[in-house]
C-alpha positions, 0 to 999 in steps of 0.5 A, a space after each residue: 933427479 935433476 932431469 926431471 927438475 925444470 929449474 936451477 939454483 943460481 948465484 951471480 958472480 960480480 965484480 964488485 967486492 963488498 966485506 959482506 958475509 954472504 959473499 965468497 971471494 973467487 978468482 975468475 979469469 986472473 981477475 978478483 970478484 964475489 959469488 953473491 950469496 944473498 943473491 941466489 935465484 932459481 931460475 928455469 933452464 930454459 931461460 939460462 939455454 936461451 940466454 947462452 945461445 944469445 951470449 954465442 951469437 955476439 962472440 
């Protein structure tokens, strides 16, 4: 099903830490930061390809 779907569902992480209750605590890379719960998006796949081939090219 999700072949056929142009869009994902996604939720920022941050570092920024609030004691909100939409916020779940995660460690990333040794260091503390939020999935931003009340912050999801759909977003379409196109968007998030382009952007990591972007992200690529300044690695």
């Amino acid at each position: 099903m999700s072949h056929n779907i142009n869009t994902v569902i996604i939720a920022p992480m941050t570092s920024s830490i609030k004691k909100y209750p939409t916020r779940v605590p995660i460690e990333f890379q040794g260091k503390k930061k939020q999935i931003a719960l009340d912050q999801i998006r759909t977003v379409d796949k196109v968007r998030l390809i382009k952007n990591r081939a972007i992200e690529e090219e300044h690695i």
